[in-house]
C-alpha positions as CSV (number, residue, x, y, z in Angstrom):
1,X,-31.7,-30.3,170.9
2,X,-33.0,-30.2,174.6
3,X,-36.1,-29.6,175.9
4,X,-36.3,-26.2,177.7
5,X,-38.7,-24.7,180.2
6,X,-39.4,-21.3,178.7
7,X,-41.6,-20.3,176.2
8,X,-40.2,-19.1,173.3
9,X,-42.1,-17.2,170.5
10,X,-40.0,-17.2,167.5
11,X,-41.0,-14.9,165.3
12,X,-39.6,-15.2,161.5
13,X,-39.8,-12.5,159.1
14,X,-39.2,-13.6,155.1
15,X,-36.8,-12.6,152.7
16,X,-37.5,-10.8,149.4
17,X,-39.4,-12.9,147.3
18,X,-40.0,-15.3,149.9
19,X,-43.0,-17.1,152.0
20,X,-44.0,-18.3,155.5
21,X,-43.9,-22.2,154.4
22,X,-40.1,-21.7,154.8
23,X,-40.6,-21.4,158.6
24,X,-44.0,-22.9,158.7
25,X,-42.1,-26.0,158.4
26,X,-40.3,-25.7,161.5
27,X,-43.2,-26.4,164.0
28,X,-43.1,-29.8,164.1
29,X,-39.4,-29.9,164.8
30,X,-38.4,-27.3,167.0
31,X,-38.2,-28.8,170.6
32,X,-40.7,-28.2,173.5
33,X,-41.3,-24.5,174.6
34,X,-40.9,-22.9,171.2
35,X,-43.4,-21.7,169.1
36,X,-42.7,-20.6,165.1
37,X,-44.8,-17.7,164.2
38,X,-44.2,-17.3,160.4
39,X,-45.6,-13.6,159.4
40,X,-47.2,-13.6,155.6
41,X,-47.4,-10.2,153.8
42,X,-49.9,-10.1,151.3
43,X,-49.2,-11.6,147.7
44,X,-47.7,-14.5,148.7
45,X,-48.7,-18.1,148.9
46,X,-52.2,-18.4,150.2
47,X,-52.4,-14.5,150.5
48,X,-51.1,-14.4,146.5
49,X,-54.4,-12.4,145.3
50,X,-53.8,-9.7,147.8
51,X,-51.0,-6.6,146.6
52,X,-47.8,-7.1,148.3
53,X,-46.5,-4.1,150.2
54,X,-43.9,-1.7,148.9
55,X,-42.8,-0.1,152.2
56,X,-41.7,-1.4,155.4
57,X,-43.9,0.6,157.9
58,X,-46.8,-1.4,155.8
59,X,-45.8,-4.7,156.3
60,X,-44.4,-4.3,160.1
61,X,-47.8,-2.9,161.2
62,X,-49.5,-5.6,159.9
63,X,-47.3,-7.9,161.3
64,X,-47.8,-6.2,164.6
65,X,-50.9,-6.7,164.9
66,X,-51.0,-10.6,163.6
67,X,-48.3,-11.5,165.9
68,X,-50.0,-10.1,169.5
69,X,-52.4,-11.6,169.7
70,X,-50.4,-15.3,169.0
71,X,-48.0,-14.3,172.2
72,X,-50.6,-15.4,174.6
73,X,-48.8,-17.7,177.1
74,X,-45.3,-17.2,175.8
75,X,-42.4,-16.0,178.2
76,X,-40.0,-14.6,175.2
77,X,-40.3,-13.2,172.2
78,X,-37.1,-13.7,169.7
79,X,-37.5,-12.2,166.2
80,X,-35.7,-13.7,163.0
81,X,-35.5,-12.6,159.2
82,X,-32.8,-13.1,156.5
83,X,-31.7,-10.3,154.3
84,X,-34.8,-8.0,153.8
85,X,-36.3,-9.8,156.2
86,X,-33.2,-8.8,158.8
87,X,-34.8,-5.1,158.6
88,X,-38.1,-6.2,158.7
89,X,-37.5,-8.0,161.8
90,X,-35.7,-4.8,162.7
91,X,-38.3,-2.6,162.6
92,X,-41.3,-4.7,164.3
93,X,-38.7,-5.6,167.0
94,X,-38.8,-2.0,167.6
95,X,-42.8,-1.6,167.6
96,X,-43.2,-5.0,169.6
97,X,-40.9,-3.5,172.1
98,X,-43.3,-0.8,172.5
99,X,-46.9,-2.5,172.3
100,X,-46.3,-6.2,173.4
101,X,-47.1,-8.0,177.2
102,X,-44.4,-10.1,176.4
103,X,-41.0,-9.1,176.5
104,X,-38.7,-8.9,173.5
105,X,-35.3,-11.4,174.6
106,X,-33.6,-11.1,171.5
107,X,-33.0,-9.8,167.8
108,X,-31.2,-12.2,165.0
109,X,-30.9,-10.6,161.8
110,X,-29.2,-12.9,159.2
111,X,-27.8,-12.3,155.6
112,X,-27.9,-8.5,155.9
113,X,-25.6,-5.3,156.4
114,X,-26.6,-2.8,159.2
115,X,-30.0,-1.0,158.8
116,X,-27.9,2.7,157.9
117,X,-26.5,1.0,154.9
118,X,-28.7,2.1,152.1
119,X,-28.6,0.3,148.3
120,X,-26.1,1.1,146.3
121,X,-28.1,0.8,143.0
122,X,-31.9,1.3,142.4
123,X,-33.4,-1.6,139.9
124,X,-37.0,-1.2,140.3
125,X,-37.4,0.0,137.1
126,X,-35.4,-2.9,134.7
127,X,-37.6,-5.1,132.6
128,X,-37.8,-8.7,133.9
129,X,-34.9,-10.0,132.4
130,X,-32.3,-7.5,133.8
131,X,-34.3,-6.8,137.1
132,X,-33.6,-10.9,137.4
133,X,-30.1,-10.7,136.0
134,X,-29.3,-7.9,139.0
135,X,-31.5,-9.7,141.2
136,X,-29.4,-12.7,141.5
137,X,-26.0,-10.9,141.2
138,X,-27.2,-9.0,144.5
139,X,-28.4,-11.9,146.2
140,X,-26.6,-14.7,144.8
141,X,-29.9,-16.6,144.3
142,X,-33.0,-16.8,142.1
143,X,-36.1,-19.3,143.1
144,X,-35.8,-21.5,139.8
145,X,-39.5,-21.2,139.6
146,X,-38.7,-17.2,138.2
147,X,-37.2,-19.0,135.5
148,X,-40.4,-20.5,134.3
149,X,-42.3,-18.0,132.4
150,X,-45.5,-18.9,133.1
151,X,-44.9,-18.7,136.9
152,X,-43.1,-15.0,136.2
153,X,-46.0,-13.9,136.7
154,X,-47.3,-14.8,139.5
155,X,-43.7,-14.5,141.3
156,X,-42.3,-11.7,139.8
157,X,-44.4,-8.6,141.4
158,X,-44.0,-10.0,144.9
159,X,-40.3,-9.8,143.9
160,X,-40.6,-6.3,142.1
161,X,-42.1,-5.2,145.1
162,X,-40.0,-6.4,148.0
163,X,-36.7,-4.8,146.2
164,X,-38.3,-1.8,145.5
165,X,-39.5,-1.7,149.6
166,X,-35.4,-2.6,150.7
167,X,-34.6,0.7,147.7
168,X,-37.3,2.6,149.9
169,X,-36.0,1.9,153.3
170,X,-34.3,4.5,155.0
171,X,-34.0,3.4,159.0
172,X,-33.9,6.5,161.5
173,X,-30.8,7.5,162.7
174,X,-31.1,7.3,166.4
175,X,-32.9,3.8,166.0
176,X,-31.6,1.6,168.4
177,X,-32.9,-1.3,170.6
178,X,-32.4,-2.6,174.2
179,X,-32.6,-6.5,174.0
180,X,-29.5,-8.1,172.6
181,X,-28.9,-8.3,169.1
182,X,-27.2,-11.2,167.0
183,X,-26.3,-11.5,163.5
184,X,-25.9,-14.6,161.7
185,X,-23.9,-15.1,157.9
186,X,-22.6,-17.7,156.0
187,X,-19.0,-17.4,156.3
188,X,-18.7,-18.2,152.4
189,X,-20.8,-15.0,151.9
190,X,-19.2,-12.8,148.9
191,X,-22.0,-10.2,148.9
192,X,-22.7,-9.7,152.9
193,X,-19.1,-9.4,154.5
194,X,-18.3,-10.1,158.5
195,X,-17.9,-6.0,158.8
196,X,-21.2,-5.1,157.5
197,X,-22.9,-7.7,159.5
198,X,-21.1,-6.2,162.8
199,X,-22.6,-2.8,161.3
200,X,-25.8,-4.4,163.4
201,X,-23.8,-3.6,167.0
202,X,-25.0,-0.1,166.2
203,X,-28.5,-1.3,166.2
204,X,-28.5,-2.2,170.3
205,X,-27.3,-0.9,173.6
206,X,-27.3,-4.5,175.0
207,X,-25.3,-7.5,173.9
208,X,-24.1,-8.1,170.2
209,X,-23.1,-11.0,168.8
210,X,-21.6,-11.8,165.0
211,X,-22.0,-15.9,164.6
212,X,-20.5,-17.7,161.3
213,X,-22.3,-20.6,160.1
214,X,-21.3,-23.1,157.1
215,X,-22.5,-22.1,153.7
216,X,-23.2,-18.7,151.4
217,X,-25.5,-15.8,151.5
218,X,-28.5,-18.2,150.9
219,X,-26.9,-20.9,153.4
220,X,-30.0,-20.9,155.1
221,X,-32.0,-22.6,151.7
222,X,-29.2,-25.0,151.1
223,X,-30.0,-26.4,155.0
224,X,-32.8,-25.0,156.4
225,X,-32.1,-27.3,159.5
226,X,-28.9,-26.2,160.2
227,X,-30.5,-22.6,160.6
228,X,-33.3,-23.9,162.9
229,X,-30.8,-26.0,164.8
230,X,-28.6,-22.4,165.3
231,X,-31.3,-20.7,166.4
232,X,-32.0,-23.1,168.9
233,X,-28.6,-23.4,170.0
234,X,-28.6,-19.6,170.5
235,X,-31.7,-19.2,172.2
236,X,-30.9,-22.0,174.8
237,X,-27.3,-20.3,175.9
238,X,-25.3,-23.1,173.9
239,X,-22.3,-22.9,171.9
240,X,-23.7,-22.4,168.2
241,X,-21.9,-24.8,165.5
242,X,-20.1,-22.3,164.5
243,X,-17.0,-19.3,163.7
244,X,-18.0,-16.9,166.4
């Protein structure tokens, strides 16, 4: 990875069921000139006492405002998020491209169809064993913690309550950005296919790009370096190790 003179904040939104600490651990590594700003909805990690959000206007104007006020002395703003976290990072690109100084360079949603493609099936309402069952048959992946049952539930309602935002999301039908718009899969992805993922080119009226990476729906767990690395690679101009 190469050094690079402008300041990049990189903004990553989680996916359902998931935490900051997955980026979080990016700062030390990502080179010179870019900054990780990992947003944290409530119920999670150290905000686990606090009730998680069930819509997406909630947890993107929260976001909004944590992430402002962290943009002072960056050049760029890029925003990231995987799967529900694609349409999270959707949605605040839209308000930061409204209300922020600095000015939004790109959007790289990962893991996710385009934001008019609603959920086929509701589950919100399954007990735990089924909700899990569904849960992992949609996403190909369940954090083995969930499998504990004395960690259920602690886990569990930010789970219940990120599926049931993704079930409530309906984007608006003239939503579109102007800032260049990337999405990212694993090309070994059997539940998020190439032509939903270029659903996204809908989503801009600058520059879209699909980009193929090794790995499944949940490549970005199996190597979260490979994902950092990417993004770098992206953000910098270069060739991404890659299908493109």
């Amino acid at each position: 990875m190469t050094r690079t003179s402008t300041t990049t904040a990189l903004v990553c939104l989680p996916f359902a069921g998931g935490g900051a600490a997955f980026f979080r651990q990016w700062a030390a590594t990502v080179p010179a000139g870019f900054t990780v700003l990992a947003v944290q909805p409530p119920g999670r990690e150290e905000r686990f006492v606090e009730s998680p959000h069930t819509e997406v206007a909630a947890v993107v104007d929260e976001a909004c405002g944590w992430v402002l006020p962290r943009l002072d002395g960056a050049d760029r703003v890029v925003l990231f998020g995987h799967s529900l976290g694609a349409l999270l990072a959707f949605e605040l690109a839209r308000e930061l491209s409204r209300r922020s100084p600095v000015p939004l360079a790109r959007l790289v949603v990962s893991g996710a169809p385009g934001p008019w493609q609603p959920r086929a099936d509701g589950i919100t309402g399954l007990n735990d064993d089924e909700f899990l069952a569904r849960v992992e048959g949609l996403v190909g992946y369940v954090h083995e913690a969930l499998r504990m049952e004395e960690m259920r539930e602690v886990l569990l309602p930010v789970l219940r309550a990120d599926v049931q935002m993704r079930e409530n999301y309906q984007a608006e039908p003239d939503a579109r950005l102007d800032v260049p718009v990337t999405a990212l899969r694993g090309r070994d992805d059997d539940l998020v296919d190439a032509a939903s993922c270029r659903q996204w080119s809908a989503a801009t009226t600058a520059e879209f790009r699909l980009v193929e990476v090794d790995g499944g729906h949940m490549y970005l767990a199996e190597r979260p370096d490979l994902l950092r690395d990417a993004l770098v690679e992206l953000l910098d101009d270069r060739p991404v190790r890659g299908v493109e």
